[in-house]
PATORDO-348395 format. One record per residue (C-alpha): residue in three letters; chain; x, y, z. Coordinates in pm, 1 decimal. Example, Ala and Ser with C-alpha at 12.3 -4.5 7.8 and 13.67 -1.06 7.14 Angstrom:
<pts>
Ala;A;1230.0;-450.0;780.0
Ser;A;1367.0;-106.0;714.0
</pts>
This chain:
<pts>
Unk;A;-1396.0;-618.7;-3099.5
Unk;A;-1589.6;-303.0;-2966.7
Unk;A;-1838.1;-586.0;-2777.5
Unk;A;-1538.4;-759.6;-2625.5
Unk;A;-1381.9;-450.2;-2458.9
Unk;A;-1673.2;-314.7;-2331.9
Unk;A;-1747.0;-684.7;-2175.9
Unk;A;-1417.2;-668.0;-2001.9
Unk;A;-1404.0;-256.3;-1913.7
Unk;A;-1593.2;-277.1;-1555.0
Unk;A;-1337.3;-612.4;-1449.5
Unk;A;-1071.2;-410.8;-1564.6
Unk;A;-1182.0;-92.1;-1382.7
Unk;A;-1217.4;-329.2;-1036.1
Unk;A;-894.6;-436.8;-1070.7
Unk;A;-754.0;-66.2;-1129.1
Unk;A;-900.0;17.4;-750.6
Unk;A;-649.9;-201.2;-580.8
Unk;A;-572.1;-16.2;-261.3
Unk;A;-271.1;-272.7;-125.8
Unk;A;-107.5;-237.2;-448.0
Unk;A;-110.5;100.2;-460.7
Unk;A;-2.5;154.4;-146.0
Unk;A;266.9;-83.0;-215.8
Unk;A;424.9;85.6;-495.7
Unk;A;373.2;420.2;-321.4
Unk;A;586.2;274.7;-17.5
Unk;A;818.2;141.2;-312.5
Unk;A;848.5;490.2;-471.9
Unk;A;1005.6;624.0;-105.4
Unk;A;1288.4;370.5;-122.4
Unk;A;1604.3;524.6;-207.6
Unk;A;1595.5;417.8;-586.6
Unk;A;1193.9;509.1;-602.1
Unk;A;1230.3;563.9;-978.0
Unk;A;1405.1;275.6;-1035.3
Unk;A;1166.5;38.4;-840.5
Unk;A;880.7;220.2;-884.6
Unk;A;929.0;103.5;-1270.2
Unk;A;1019.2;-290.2;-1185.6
Unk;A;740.8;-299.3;-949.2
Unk;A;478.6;-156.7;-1265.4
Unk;A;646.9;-414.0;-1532.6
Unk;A;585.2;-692.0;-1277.2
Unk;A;222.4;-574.0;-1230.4
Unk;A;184.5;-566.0;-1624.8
Unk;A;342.0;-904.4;-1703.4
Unk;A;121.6;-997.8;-1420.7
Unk;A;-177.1;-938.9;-1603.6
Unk;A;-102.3;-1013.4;-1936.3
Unk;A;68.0;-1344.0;-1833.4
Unk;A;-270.6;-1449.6;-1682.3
Unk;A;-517.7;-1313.2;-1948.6
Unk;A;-264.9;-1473.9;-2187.2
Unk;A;-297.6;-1794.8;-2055.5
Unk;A;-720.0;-1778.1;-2076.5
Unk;A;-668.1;-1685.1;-2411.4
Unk;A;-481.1;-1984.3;-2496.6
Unk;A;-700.8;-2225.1;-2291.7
Unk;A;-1010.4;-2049.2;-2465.6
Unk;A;-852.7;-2000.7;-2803.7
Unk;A;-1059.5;-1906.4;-3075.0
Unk;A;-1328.6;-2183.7;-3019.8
Unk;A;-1451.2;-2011.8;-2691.5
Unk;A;-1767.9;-1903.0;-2880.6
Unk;A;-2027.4;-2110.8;-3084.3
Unk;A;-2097.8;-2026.0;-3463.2
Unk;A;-2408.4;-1815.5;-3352.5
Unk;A;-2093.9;-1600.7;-3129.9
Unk;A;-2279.0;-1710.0;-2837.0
Unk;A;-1991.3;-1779.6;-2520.6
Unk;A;-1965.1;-2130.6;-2464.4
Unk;A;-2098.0;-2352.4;-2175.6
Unk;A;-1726.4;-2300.5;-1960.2
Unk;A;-1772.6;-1955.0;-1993.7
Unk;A;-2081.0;-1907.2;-1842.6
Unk;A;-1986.9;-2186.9;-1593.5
Unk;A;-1626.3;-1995.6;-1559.4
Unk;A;-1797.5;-1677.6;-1492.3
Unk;A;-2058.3;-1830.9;-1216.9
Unk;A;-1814.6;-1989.6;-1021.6
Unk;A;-1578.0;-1678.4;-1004.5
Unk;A;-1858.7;-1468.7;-922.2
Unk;A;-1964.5;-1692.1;-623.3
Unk;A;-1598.1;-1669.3;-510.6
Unk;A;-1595.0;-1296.5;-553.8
Unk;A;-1934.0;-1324.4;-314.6
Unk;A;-1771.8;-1523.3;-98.0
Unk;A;-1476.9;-1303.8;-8.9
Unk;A;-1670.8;-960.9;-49.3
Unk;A;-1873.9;-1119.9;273.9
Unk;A;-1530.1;-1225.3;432.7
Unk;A;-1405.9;-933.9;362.9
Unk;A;-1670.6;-723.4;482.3
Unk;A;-1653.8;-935.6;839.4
Unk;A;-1311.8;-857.6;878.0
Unk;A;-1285.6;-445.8;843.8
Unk;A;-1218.5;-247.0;1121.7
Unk;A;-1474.2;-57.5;1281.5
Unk;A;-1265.2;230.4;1352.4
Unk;A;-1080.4;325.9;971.6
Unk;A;-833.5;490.3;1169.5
Unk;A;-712.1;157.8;1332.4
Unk;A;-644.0;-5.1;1005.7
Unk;A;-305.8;-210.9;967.8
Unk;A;-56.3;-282.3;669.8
Unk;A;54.3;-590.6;632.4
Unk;A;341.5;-691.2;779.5
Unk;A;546.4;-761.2;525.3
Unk;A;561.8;-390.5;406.6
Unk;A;781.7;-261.9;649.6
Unk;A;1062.5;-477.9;490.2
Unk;A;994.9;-323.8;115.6
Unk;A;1345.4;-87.7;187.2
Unk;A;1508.3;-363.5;220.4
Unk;A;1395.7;-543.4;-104.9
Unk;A;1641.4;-616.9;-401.5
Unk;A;1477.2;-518.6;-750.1
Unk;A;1426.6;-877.8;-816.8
Unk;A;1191.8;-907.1;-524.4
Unk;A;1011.5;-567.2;-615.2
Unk;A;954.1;-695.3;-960.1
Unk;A;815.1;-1011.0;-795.3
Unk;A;580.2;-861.7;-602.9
Unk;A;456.4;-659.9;-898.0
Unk;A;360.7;-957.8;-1036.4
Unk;A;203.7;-1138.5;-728.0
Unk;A;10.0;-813.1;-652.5
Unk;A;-156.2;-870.8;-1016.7
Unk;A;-177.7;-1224.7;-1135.0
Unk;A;-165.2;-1348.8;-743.3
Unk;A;-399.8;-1124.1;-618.5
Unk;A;-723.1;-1299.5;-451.3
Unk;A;-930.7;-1011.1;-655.0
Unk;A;-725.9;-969.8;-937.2
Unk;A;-681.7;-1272.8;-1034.1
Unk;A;-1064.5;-1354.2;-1102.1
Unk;A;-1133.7;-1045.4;-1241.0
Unk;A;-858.1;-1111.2;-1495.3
Unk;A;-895.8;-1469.4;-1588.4
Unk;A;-1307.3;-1357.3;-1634.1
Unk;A;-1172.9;-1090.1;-1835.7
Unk;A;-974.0;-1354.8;-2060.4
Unk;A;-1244.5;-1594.5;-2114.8
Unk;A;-1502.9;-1266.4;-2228.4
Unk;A;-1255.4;-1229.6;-2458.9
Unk;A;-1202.5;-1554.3;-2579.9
Unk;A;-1533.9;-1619.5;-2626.7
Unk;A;-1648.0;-1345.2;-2836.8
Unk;A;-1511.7;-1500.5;-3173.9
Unk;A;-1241.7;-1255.1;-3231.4
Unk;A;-941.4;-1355.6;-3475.9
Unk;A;-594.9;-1385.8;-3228.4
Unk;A;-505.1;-992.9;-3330.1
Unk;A;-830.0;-868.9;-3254.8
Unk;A;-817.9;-1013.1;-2862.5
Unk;A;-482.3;-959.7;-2810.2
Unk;A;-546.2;-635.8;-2904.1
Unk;A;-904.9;-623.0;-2660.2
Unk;A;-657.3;-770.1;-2384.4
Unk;A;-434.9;-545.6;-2400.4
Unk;A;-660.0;-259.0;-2418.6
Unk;A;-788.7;-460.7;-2059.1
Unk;A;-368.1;-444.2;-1903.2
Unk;A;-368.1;-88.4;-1945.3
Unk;A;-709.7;42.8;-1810.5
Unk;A;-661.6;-251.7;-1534.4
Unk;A;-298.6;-71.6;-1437.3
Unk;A;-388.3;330.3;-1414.3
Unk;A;-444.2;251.3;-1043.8
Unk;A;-87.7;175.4;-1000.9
Unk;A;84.8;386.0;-1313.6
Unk;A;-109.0;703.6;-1161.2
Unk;A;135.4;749.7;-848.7
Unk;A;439.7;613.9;-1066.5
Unk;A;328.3;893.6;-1294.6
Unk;A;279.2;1152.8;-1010.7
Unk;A;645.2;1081.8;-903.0
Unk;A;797.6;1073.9;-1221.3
Unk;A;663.0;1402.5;-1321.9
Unk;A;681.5;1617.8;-1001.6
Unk;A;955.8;1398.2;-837.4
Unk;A;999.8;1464.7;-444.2
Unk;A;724.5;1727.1;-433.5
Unk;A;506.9;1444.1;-478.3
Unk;A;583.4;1303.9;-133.2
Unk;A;294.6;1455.9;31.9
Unk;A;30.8;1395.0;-231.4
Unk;A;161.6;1013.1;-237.3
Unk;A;110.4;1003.6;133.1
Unk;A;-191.0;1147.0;170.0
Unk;A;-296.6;890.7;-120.3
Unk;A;-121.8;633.3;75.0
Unk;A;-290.1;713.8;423.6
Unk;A;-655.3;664.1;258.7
Unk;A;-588.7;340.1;101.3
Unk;A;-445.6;173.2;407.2
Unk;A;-748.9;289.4;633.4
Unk;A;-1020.5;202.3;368.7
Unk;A;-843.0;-80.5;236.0
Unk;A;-1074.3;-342.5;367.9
Unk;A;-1404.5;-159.8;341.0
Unk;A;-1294.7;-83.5;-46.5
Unk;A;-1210.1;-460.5;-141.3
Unk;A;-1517.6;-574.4;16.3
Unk;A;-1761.2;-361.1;-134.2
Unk;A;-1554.9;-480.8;-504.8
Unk;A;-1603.6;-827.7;-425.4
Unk;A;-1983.7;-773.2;-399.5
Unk;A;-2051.2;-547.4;-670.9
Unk;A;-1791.8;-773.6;-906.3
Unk;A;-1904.0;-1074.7;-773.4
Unk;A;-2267.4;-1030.6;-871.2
Unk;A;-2205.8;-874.5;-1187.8
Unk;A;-1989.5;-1213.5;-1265.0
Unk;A;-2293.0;-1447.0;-1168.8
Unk;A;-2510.8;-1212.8;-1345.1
Unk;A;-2274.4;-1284.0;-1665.4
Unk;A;-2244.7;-1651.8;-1599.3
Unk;A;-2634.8;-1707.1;-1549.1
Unk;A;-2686.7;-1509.8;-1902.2
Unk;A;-2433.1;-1763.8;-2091.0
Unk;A;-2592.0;-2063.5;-1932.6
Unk;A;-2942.8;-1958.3;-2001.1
Unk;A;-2862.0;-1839.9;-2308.4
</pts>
């Protein structure tokens, strides 16, 4: 089990730095019923994740490794193609940033989060996670790692959710801040808010490469293997 969750701690750590989501749930925690939402918008980020590395489990079940516990073929294939994906949108990304930080937009669709019911806060939890054009890969990579190291079902359920948690700090942190100093935290939020949304871009792209290539790196290793 120790081999599995150090396989899936870096993925888990690049989807923890998630600036949109953070700033998200920051701009959730200023709503009027911050505590409230701030909570929905977490559990929807959790199921997220767990959902998703749930469902690689399954596909991978315990036959995801050979009897030498050596990752199968799909794996390595699995991890390749994510990894050129990753590449892909780190270079897209990269493209697109602003040259000046300071010019940086939100997206639209943010300035409506006052307005939305706890059902739709919850929702986008769970978009921001399992829906999430870096998130997703990272997570369904993280599911077949696990699958394919041999474990008995306890042993990576266990490993994935060792992966939810570590994978969530990035959001829990500023749920945590508010919870525990309540509306002192306002400024501290915002300043954490204000960096995010002016390195957003810069931050993904730079995750997509380093991710990306550690991905192919894993998916050349199975297949050569």
């Amino acid at each position: 089990m120790g081999h599995a969750v150090g396989d899936v701690l870096g993925l888990a750590a690049g989807v923890a730095v998630s600036p949109l989501p953070i700033v998200a749930i920051i701009l959730v925690l200023a709503t009027p019923q911050g505590r409230r939402n701030g909570t929905l918008f977490a559990l929807g980020w959790v199921v997220g994740l767990a959902a998703l590395g749930a469902l690689m489990l399954a596909v991978g079940g315990t036959g995801g490794a050979s009897a030498h516990k050596h990752p199968a073929t799909w794996v390595g294939a699995l991890k390749l193609a994510l990894g050129a994906l990753l590449v892909l949108f780190g270079a897209r990304q990269w493209r697109r940033r602003p040259k000046d930080a300071s010019q940086a937009q939100l997206p639209k669709w943010m300035a409506a989060i006052d307005h939305f019911t706890p059902v739709k806060i919850l929702g986008l939890g769970l978009l921001l996670s399992a829906g999430n054009l870096k998130n997703a890969p990272l997570t369904i990579a993280a599911g077949a790692s696990i699958s394919s190291a041999g474990l008995p079902v306890p042993q990576q359920i266990g490993t994935l959710a060792i992966f939810v948690v570590i994978a969530s700090l990035g959001v829990l942190a500023p749920l945590a801040v508010y919870v525990v100093m309540g509306e002192r935290a306002r400024s501290m939020l915002g300043s954490w808010r204000d960096w995010a949304a002016r390195h957003n871009v810069a931050v993904l792209a730079v995750l997509f490469f380093v991710l990306g290539l550690k991905l192919l790196g894993d998916g050349i290793s199975v297949l050569a293997g």
